[in-house]
C-alpha positions in Angstrom: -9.2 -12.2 10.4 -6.9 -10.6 8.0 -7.0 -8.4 5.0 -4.1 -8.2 2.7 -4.6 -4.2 1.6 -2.0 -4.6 -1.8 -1.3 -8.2 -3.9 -0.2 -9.0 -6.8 -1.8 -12.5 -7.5 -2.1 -11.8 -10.9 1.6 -11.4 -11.3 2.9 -14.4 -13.8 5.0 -15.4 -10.1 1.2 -16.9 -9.0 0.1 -18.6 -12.2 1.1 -22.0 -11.3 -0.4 -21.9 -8.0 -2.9 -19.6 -7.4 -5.3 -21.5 -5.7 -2.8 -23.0 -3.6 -1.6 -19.7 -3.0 -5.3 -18.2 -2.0 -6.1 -21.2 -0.1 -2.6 -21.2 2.4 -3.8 -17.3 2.7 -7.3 -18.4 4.3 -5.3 -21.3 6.5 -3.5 -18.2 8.2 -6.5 -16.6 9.0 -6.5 -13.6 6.1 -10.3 -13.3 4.9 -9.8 -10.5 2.3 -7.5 -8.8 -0.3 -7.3 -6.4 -2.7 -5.5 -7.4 -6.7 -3.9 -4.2 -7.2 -4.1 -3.8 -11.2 -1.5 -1.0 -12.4 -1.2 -2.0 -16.7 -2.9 -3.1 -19.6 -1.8 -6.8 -18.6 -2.7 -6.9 -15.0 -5.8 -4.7 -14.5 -7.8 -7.8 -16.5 -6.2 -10.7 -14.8 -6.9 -8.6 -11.0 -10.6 -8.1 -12.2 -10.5 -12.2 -13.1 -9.0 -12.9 -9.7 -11.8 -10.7 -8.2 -14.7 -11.5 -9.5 -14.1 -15.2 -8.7 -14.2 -15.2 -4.8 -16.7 -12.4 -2.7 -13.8 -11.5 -0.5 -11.1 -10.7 -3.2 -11.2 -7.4 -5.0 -9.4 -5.3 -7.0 -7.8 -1.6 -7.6 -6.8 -0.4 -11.0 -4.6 2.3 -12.1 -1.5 3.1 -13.9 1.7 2.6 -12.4 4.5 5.4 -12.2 7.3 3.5 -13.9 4.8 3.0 -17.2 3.1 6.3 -17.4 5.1 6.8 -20.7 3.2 4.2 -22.3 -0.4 5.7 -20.6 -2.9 6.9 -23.3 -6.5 8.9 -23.2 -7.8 5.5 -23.8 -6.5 3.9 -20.7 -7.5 6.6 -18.4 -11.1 6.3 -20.3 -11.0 2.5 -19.7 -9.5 2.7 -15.8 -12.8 5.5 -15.2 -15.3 2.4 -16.8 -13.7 0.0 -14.5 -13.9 1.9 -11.7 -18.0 1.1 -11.9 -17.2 -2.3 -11.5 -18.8 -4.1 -8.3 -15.3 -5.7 -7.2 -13.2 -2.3 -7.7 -12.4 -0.7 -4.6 -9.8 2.0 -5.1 -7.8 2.9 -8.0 -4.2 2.7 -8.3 -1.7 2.0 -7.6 -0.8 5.6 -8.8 2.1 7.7 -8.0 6.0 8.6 -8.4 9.0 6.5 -8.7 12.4 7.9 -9.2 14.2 4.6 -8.6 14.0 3.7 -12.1 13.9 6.4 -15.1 11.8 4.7 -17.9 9.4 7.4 -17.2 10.6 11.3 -17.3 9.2 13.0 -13.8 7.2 15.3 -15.6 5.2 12.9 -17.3 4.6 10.7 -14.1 3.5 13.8 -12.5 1.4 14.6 -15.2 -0.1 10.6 -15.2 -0.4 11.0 -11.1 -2.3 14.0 -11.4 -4.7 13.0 -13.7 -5.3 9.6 -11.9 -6.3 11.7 -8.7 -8.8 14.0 -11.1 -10.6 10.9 -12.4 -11.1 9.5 -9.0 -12.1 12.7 -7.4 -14.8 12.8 -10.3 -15.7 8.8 -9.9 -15.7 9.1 -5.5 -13.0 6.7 -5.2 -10.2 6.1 -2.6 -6.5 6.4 -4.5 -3.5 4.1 -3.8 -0.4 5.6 -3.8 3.1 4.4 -5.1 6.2 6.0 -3.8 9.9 5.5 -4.8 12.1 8.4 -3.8 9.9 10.8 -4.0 8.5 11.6 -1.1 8.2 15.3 -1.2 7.0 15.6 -4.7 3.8 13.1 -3.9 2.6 15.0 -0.9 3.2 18.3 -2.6 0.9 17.2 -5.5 -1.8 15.2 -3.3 -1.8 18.5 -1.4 -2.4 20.4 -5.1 -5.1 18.7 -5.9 -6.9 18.1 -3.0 -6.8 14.2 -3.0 -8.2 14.7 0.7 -11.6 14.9 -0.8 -11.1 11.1 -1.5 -8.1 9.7 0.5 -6.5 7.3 -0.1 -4.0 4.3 1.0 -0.1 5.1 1.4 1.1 2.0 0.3 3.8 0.3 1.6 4.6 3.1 3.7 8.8 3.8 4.3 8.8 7.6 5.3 9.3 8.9 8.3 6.6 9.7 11.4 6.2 13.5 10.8 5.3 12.5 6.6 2.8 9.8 7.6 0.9 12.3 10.0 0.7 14.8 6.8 -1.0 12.1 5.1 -3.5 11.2 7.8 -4.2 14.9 7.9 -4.9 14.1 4.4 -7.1 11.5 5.1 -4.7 8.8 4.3 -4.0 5.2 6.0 -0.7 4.2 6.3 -0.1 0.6 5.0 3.0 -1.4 6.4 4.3 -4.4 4.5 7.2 -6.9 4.8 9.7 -4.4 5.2 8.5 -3.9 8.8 9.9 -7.4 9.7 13.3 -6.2 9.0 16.3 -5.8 11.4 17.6 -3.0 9.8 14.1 -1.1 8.9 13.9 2.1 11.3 11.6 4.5 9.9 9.0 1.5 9.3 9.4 0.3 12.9 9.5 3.4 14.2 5.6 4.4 12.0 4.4 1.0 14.3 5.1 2.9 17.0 4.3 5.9 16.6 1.0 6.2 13.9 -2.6 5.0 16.1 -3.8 2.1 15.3 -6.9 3.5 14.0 -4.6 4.8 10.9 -2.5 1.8 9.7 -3.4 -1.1 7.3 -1.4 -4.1 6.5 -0.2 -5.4 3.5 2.5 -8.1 1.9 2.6 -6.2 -2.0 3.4 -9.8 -2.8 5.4 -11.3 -4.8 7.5 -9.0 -3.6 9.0 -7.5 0.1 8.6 -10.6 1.6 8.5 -10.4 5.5 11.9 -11.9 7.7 12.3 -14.9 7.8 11.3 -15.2 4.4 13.0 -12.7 3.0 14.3 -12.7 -0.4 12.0 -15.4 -1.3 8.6 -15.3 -3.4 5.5 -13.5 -1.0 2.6 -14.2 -0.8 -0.7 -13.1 1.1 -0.2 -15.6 4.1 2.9 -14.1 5.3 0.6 -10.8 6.1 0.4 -12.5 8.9 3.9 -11.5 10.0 3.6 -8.4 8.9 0.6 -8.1 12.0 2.3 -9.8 14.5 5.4 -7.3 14.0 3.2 -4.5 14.4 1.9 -5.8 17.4 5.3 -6.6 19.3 6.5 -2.8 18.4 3.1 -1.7 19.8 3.2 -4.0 22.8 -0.6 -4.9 22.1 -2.1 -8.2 21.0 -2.1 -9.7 17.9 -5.5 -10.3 17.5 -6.3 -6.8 18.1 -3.8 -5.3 15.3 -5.6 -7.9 13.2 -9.2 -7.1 14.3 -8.3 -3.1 13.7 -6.4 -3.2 10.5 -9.1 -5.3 9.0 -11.8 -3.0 10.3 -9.8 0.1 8.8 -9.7 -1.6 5.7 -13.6 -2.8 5.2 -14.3 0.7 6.1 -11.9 2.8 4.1 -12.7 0.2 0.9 -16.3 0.6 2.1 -17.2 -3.4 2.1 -19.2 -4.4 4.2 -18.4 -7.7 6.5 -19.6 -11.0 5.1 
């Protein structure tokens, strides 16, 4: 049993097969996953995705890159979403200075009050981080995002930030770029974070694990992801499956069905 923490199934990569692509998820043993909604386009289509199978459900918030184009009305709209039965966390949320369609100040300001609303609704945060490292712990620290936590996603920082964020009661999620030969700070957070405190996840389409790299992901391949984990660990596979998914259900607060 599996859970795929972050995809993106309702990215236009997945609208020709989407059932193929659930059902090839299930044949390598991953049970649940969260549609992580981050615009007015894919917040709907993750909530669609969601509400049609019991062990898919979704997270909605604004991505970093787009907080220019974030109104009063979207933040309204995320905070009646987040009531939803299927919504589990909101985000992804965060800072990206990789790409400058959005001025820093603004994404800080967007971050910021993405963590307000889900201090005020009592919901876990997923957190999106380019190159910015330092600013996103400074501001979680700011505003207290301890008091809901919250899911480091796709986690490439070293040890000594990770252990800030579980101090912050944060999980760290590791995706495809584990797998990679060249990936040290990933491999070394394997090593080094408890087991209790990491998550897997593919982010799908995108990162997708060796040896698929540089092709389309997709939710199967988490499985990779898992079995990487458990090589640098020197533990089983099935129980860095068993755990992850456990952390999961009871971060997202699901119960097992």
């Amino acid at each position: 049993m599996l859970f795929d923490t972050h995809v993106h199934l309702n990215a236009d990569q997945f609208e020709e097969d989407l059932e193929e692509t659930i059902q090839r998820a299930r044949e390598a043993g991953v049970t649940y996953m969260t549609v992580v909604g981050f615009d007015r386009k894919t917040i709907p289509k993750a909530l669609e995705i969601a509400e049609a199978d019991e062990h898919i459900f979704a997270a909605v918030g604004w991505h970093p890159v787009d907080a220019v184009d974030m109104t009063e009305e979207d933040l309204a709209w995320i905070e009646e979403l987040s009531a939803h039965p299927q919504v589990v966390a909101l985000g992804e949320m965060g800072l990206d200075y990789h790409w400058d369609k959005s001025p820093a100040d603004v994404q800080k300001d967007v971050f910021r009050k993405q963590i307000r609303l889900a201090k005020k609704v009592k919901m876990p945060i997923i957190i999106h981080n380019r190159e910015a490292t330092e600013d996103i712990v400074q501001i979680l620290k700011e505003e207290n995002a301890a008091e809901v936590g919250g899911i480091m996603h796709c986690y490439s920082g070293p040890v000594e930030t990770a252990q800030e964020c579980i101090d912050m009661n944060f999980l760290i999620s590791l995706g495809g770029p584990v797998t990679f030969k060249n990936a040290k700070l990933p491999k070394e957070v394997a090593k080094a974070v408890d087991l209790k405190h990491l998550l897997v996840e593919t982010d799908c389409p995108f990162l997708a694990p060796h040896p698929n790299r540089g092709s389309r992901n997709e939710p199967a391949y988490v499985k990779l992801v898992a079995e990487q984990v458990a090589e640098l660990k020197g533990i089983s596979y099935e129980e860095v499956s068993r755990v992850t998914t456990e952390n999961a259900l009871s971060f997202f607060g699901i119960s097992d069905s």
